[in-house]
One Martini backbone bead per residue (centre of mass of N, CA, C, O) as a GRO file, in nm:
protein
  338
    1UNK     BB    1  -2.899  -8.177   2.863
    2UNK     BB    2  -2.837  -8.029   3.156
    3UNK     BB    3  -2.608  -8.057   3.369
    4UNK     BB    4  -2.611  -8.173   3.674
    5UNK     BB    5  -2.535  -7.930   3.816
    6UNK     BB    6  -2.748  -7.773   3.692
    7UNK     BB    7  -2.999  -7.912   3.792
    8UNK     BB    8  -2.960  -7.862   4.074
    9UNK     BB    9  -2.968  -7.588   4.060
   10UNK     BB   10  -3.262  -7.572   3.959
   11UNK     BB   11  -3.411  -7.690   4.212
   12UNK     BB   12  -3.283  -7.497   4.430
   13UNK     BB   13  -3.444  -7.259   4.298
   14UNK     BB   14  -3.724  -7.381   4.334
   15UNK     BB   15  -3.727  -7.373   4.639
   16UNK     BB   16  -3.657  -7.057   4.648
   17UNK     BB   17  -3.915  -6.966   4.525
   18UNK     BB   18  -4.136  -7.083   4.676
   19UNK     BB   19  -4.023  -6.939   4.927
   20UNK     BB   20  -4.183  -6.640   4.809
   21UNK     BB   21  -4.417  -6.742   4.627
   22UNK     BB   22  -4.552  -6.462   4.432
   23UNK     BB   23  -4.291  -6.279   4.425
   24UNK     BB   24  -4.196  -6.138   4.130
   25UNK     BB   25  -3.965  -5.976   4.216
   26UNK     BB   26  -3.773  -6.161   4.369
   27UNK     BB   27  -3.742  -6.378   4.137
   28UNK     BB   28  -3.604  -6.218   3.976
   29UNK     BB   29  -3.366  -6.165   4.120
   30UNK     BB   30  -3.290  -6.463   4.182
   31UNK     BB   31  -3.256  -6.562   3.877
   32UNK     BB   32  -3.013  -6.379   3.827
   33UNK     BB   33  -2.814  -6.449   4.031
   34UNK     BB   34  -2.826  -6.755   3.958
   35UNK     BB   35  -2.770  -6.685   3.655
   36UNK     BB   36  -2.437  -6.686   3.727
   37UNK     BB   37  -2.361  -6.962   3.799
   38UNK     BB   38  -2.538  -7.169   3.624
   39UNK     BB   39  -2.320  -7.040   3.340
   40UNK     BB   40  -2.122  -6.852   3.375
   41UNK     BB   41  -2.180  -6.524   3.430
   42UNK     BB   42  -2.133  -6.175   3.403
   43UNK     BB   43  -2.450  -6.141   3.332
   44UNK     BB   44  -2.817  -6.031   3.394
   45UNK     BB   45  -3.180  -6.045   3.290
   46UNK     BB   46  -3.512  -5.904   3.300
   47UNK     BB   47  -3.732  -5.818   3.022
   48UNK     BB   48  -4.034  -5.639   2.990
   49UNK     BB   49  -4.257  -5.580   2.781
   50UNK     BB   50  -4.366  -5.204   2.755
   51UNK     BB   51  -4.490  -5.152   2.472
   52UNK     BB   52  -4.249  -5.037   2.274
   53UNK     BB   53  -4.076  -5.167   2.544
   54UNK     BB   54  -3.807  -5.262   2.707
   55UNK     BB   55  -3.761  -5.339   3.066
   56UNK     BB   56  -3.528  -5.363   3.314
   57UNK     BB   57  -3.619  -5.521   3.605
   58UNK     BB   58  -3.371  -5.715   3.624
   59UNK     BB   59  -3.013  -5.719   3.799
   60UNK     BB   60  -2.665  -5.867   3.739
   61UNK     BB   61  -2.377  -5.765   3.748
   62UNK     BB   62  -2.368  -5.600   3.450
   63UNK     BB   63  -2.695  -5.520   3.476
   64UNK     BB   64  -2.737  -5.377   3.743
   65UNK     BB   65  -2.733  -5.061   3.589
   66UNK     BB   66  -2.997  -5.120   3.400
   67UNK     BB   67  -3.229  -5.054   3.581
   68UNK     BB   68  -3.498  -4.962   3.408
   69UNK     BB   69  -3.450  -4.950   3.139
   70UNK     BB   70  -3.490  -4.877   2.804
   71UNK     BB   71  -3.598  -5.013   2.468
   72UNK     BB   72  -3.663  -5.025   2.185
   73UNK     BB   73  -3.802  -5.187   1.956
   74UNK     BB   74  -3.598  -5.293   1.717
   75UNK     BB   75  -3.310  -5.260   1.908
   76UNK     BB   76  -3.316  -5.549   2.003
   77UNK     BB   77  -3.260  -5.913   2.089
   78UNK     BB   78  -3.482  -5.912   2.247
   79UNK     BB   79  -3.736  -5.782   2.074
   80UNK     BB   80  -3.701  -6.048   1.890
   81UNK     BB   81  -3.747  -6.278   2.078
   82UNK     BB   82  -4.065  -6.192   2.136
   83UNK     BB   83  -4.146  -6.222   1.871
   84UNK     BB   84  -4.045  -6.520   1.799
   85UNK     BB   85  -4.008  -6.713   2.062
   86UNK     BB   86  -3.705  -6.770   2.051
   87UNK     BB   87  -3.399  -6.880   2.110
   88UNK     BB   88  -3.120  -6.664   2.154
   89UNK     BB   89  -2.758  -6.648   1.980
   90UNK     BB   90  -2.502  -6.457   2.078
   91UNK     BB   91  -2.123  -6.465   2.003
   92UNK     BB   92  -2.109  -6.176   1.860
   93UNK     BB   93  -2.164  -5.841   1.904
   94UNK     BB   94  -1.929  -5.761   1.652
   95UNK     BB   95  -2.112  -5.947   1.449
   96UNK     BB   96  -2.432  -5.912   1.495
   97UNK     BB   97  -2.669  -5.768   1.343
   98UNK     BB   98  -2.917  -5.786   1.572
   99UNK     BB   99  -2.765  -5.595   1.756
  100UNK     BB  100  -2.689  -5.315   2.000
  101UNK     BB  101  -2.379  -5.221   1.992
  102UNK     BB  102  -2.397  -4.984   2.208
  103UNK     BB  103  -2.508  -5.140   2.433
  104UNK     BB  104  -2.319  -5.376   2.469
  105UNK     BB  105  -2.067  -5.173   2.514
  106UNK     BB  106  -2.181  -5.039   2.767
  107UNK     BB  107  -2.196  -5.329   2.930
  108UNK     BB  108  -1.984  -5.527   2.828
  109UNK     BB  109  -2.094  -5.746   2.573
  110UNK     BB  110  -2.060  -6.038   2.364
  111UNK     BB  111  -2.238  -6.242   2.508
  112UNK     BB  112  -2.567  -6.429   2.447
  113UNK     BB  113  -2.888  -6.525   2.632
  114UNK     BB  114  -3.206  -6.553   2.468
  115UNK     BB  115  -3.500  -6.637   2.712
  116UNK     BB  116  -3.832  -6.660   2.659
  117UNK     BB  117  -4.129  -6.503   2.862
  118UNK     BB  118  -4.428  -6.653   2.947
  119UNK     BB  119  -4.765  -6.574   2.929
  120UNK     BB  120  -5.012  -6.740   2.797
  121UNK     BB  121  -4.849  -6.815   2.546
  122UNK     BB  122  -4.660  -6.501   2.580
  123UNK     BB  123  -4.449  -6.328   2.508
  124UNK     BB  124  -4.306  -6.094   2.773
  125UNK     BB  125  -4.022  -6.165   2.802
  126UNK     BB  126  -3.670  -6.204   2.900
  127UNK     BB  127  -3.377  -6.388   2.952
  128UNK     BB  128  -3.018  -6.273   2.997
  129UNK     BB  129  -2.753  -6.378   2.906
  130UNK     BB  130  -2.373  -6.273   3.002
  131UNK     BB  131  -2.057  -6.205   2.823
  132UNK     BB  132  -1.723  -6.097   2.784
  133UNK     BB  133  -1.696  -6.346   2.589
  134UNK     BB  134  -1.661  -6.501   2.312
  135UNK     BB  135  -1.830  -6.776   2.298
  136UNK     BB  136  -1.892  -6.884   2.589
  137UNK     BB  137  -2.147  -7.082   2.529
  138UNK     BB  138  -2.366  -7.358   2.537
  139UNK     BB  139  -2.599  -7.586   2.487
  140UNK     BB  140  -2.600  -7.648   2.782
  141UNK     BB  141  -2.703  -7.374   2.836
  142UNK     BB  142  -2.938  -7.334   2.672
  143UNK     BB  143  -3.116  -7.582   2.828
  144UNK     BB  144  -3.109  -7.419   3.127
  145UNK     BB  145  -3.266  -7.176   3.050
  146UNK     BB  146  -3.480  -7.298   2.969
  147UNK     BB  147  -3.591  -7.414   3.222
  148UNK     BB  148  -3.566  -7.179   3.393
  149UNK     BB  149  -3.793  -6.981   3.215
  150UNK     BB  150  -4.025  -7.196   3.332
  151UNK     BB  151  -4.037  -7.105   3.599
  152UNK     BB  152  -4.080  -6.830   3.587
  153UNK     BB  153  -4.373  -6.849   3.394
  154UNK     BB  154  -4.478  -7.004   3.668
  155UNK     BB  155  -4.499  -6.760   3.785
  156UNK     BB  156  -4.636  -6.502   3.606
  157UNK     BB  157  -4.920  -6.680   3.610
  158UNK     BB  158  -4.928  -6.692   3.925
  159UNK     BB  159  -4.958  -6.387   3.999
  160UNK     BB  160  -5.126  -6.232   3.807
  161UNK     BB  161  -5.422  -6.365   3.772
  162UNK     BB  162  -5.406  -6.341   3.459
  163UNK     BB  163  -5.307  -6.054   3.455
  164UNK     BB  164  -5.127  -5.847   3.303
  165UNK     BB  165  -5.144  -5.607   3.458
  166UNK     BB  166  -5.057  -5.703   3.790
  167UNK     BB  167  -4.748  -5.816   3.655
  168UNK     BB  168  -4.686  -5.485   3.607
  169UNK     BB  169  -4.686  -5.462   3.896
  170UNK     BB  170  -4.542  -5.675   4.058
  171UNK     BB  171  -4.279  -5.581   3.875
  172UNK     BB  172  -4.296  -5.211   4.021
  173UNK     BB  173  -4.425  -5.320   4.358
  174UNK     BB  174  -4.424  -5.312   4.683
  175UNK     BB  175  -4.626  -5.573   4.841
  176UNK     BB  176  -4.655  -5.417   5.096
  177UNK     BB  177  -4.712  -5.083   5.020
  178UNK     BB  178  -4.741  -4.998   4.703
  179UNK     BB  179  -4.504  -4.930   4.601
  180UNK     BB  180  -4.252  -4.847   4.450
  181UNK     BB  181  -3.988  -5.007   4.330
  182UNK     BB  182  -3.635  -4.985   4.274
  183UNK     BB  183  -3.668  -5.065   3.968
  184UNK     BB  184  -3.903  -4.822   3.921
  185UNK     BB  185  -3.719  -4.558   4.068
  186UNK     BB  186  -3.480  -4.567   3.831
  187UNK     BB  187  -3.686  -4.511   3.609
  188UNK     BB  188  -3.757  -4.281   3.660
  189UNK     BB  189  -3.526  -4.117   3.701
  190UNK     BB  190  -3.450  -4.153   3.401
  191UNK     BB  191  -3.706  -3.968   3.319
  192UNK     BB  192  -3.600  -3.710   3.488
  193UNK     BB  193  -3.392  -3.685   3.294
  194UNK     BB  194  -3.497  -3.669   3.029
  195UNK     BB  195  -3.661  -3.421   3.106
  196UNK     BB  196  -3.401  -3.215   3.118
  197UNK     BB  197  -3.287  -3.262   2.866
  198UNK     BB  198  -3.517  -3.112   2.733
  199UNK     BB  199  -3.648  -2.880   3.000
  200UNK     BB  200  -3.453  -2.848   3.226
  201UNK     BB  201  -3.582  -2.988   3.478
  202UNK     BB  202  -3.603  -2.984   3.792
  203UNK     BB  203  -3.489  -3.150   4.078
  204UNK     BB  204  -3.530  -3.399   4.354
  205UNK     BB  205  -3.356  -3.671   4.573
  206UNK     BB  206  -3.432  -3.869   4.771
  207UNK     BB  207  -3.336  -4.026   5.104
  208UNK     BB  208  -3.497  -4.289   5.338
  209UNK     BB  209  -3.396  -4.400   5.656
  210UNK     BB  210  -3.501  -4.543   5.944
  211UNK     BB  211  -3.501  -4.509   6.266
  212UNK     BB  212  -3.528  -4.796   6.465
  213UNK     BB  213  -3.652  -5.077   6.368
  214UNK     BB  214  -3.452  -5.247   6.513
  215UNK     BB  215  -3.599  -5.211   6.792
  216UNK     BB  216  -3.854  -5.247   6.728
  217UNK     BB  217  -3.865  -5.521   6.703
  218UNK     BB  218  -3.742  -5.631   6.906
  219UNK     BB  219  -3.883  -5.488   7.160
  220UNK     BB  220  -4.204  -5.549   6.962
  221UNK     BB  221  -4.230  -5.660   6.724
  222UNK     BB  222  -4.356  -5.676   6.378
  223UNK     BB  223  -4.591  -5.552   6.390
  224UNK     BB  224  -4.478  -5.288   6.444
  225UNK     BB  225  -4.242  -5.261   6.230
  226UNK     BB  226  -4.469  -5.262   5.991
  227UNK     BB  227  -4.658  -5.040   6.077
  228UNK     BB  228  -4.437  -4.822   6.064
  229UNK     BB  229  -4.379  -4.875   5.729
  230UNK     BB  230  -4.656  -4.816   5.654
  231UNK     BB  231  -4.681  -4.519   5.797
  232UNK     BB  232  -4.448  -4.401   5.607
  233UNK     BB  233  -4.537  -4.439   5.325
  234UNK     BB  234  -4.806  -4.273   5.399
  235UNK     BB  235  -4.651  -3.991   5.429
  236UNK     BB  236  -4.507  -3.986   5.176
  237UNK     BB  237  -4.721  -3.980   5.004
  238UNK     BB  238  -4.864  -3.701   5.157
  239UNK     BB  239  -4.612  -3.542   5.004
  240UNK     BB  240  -4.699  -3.600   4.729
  241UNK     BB  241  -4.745  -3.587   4.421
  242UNK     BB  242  -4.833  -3.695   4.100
  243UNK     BB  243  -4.553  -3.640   3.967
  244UNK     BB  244  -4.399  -3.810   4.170
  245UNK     BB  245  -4.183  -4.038   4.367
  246UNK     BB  246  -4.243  -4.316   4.545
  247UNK     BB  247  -4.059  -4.563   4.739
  248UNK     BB  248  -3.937  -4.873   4.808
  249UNK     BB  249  -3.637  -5.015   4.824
  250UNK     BB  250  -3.607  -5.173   5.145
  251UNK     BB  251  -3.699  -5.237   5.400
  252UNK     BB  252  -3.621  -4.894   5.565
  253UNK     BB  253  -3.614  -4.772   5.271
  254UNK     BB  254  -3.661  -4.461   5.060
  255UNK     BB  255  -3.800  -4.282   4.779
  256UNK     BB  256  -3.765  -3.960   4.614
  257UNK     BB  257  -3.936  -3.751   4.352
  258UNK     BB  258  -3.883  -3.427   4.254
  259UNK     BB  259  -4.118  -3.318   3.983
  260UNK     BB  260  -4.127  -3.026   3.976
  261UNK     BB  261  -3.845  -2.779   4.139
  262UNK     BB  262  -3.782  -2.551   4.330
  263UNK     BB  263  -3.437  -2.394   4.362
  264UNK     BB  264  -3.325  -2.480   4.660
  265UNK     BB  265  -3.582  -2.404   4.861
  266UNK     BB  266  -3.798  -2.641   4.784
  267UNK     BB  267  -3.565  -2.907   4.880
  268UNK     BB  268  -3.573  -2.846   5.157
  269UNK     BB  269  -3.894  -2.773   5.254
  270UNK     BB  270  -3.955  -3.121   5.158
  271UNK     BB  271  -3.709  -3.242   5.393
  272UNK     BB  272  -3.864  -3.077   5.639
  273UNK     BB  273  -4.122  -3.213   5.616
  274UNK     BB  274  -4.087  -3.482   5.629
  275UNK     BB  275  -3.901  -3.533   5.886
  276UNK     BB  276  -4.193  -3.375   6.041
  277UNK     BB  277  -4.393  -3.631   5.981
  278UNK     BB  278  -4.224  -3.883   6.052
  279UNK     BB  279  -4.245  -3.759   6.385
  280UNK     BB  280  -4.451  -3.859   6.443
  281UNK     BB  281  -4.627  -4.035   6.607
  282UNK     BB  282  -4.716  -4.399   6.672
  283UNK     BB  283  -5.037  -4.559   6.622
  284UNK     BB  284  -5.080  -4.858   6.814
  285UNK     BB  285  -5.303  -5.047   6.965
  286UNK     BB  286  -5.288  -4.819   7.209
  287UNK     BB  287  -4.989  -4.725   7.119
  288UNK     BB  288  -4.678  -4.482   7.127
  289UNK     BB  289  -4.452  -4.442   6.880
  290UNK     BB  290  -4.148  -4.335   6.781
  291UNK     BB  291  -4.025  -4.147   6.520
  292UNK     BB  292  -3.775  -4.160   6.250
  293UNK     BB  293  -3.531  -4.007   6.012
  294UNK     BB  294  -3.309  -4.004   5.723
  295UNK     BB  295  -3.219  -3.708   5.521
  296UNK     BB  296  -3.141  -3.691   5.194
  297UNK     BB  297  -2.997  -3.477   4.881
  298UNK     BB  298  -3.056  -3.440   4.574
  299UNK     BB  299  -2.960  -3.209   4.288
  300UNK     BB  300  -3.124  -3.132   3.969
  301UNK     BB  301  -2.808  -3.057   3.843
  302UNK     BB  302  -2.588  -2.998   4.070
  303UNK     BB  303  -2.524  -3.316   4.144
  304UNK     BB  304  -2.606  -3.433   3.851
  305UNK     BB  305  -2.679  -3.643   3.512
  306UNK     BB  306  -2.674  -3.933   3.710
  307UNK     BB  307  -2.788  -4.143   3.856
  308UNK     BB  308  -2.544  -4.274   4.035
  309UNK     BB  309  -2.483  -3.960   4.169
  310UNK     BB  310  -2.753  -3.887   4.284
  311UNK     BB  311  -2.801  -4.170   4.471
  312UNK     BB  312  -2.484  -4.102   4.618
  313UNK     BB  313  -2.534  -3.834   4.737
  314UNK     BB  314  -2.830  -3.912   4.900
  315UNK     BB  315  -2.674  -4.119   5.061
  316UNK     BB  316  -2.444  -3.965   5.167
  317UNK     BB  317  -2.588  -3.750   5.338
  318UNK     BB  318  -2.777  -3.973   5.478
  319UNK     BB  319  -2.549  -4.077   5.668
  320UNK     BB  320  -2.468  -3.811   5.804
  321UNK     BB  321  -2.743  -3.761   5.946
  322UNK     BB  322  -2.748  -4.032   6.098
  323UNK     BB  323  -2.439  -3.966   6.270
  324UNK     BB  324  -2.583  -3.761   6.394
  325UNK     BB  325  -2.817  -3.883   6.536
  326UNK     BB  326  -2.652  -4.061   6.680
  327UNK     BB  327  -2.660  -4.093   7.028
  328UNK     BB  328  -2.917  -4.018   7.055
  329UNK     BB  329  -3.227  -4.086   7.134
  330UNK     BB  330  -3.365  -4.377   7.066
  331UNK     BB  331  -3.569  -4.453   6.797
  332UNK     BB  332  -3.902  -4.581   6.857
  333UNK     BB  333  -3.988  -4.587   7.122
  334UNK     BB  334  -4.198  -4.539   7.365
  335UNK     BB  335  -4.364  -4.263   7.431
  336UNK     BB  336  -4.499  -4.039   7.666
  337UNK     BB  337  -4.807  -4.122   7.559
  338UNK     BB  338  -4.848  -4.410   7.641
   0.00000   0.00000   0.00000
């Protein structure tokens, strides 16, 4: 069994998925996360099999920059894990022939516990911790994560409700809007990337975020709140094209992929097109209320030909723009068509 300390830590757990509800994305955050503390793990991650690719939906620790990633079948002892359904125990990355010895080394672990996630009694992804020390865990932690990943798998069999495809909705979109959620739009953007380096394909990436919601709220109450991020989202969507990428990151935050685009006057004519339809008023129930966004903007190849350049560049952007923002009239409250 796992030791007493464990188990408490498994049962707050489960209370605090309880209060999540069905929210399959929530729960994987909370999962890696909670399994950082719960085995002493230097990394954590929830990776679901999507066609002969392993894709990490989940990560903290040392895996929270692998968000997105693909690994193709056979070459990872996650995908080992899924195909044989049992749980696997690698004490040395430099020494397991099992394992993507150069994956490892990206991530900087050395060992690590892999154990199946089920859904209808078929495994479908792995929970797995990461340690940068070999041979770091022990049975009593193998025995604590077969515990939690029984709690994951039955979070994705009563979301999903019954369906394998609405699992892999569940936990690549965001429950309140529609869009991709953060860890979808990671991938996007790897995906992104990976097709410029093969035809050069140029690229903007936006950052979205909203001004004064957190006034909207308190000023108005949270359903007008809602209301505003639900149509902030609509509007943003019908900025984009098929083949672009719109995300809710969390909160009032918002991500775009446009690709491909002529630069730079396009990623411009883009970033000031989205502005300029975001502020139009919010009409709800009868009343008018003022809306406005700061946008960031980076651009591929000139600014970066990797994720986390890209999305600091347009992160960086976006905050100077909102402290430009800052101190004019206060956005989000009751405009004069009111």
């Amino acid at each position: 069994m796992p030791s007493k300390e464990q188990l408490l830590d498994i049962i707050a757990i489960q209370a605090e998925i309880a209060r999540l509800g069905l929210d399959l994305t929530a729960t994987m955050a909370l999962v890696v996360e909670r399994t950082l503390g719960l085995i002493e793990a230097d990394g954590a991650a929830i990776e679901l099999a999507d066609g002969e690719e392993m894709v990490y939906r989940a990560g903290a620790g040392i895996a929270a920059s692998q968000l997105g990633l693909r690994l193709k079948v056979g070459e990872s002892l996650s995908c080992l894990c899924v195909r044989s359904g049992e749980i696997l125990h690698c004490r040395d990355s430099e020494s397991d022939p099992r394992v993507d010895r150069d994956a490892c080394r990206a991530v900087g672990l050395r060992s690590m516990i892999v154990v199946p996630l089920r859904h209808e009694g078929e495994a479908v992804g792995v929970l797995k911790a990461m340690s940068r020390q070999p041979d770091k865990f022990r049975d009593v932690d193998v025995r604590a994560l077969r515990l939690l990943s029984e709690v994951v798998g039955a979070v994705m069999y009563f979301a999903a409700k019954y369906n394998v495809d609405e699992l892999f909705y569940k936990a690549t979109h965001d429950a309140m809007t529609g869009l991709a959620n953060r860890a979808f739009y990671i991938e996007r953007l790897r995906n992104t990337l990976a097709l410029h380096r093969r035809d050069k394909r140029p690229a903007s990436v936006l950052m979205i975020d909203m001004d004064g919601l957190k006034h909207l709220n308190d000023s108005y109450g949270h359903r007008v709140g809602d209301a505003a991020i639900m149509e902030v989202a609509r509007r943003l969507t019908a900025c984009a094209r098929e083949s672009d990428t719109v995300a809710r990151l969390g909160g009032d935050e918002f991500g775009m992929i446009f690709s491909p685009v002529d630069l730079p006057e396009g990623g411009e004519m883009l970033m000031h097109r989205i502005e300029d339809e975001i502020a139009r008023p919010l009409q709800f129930e009868g009343r008018s209320y003022a809306l406005s966004a700061s946008v960031g903007k980076a651009e591929l190849p000139a600014d970066g030909l990797d994720v986390d350049s890209l999305l600091e560049t347009a992160d960086r952007r976006m905050y100077r723009v909102k402290r430009q923002h800052h101190g004019e009239t206060r956005p989000g409250g009751l405009s004069s068509c009111a």
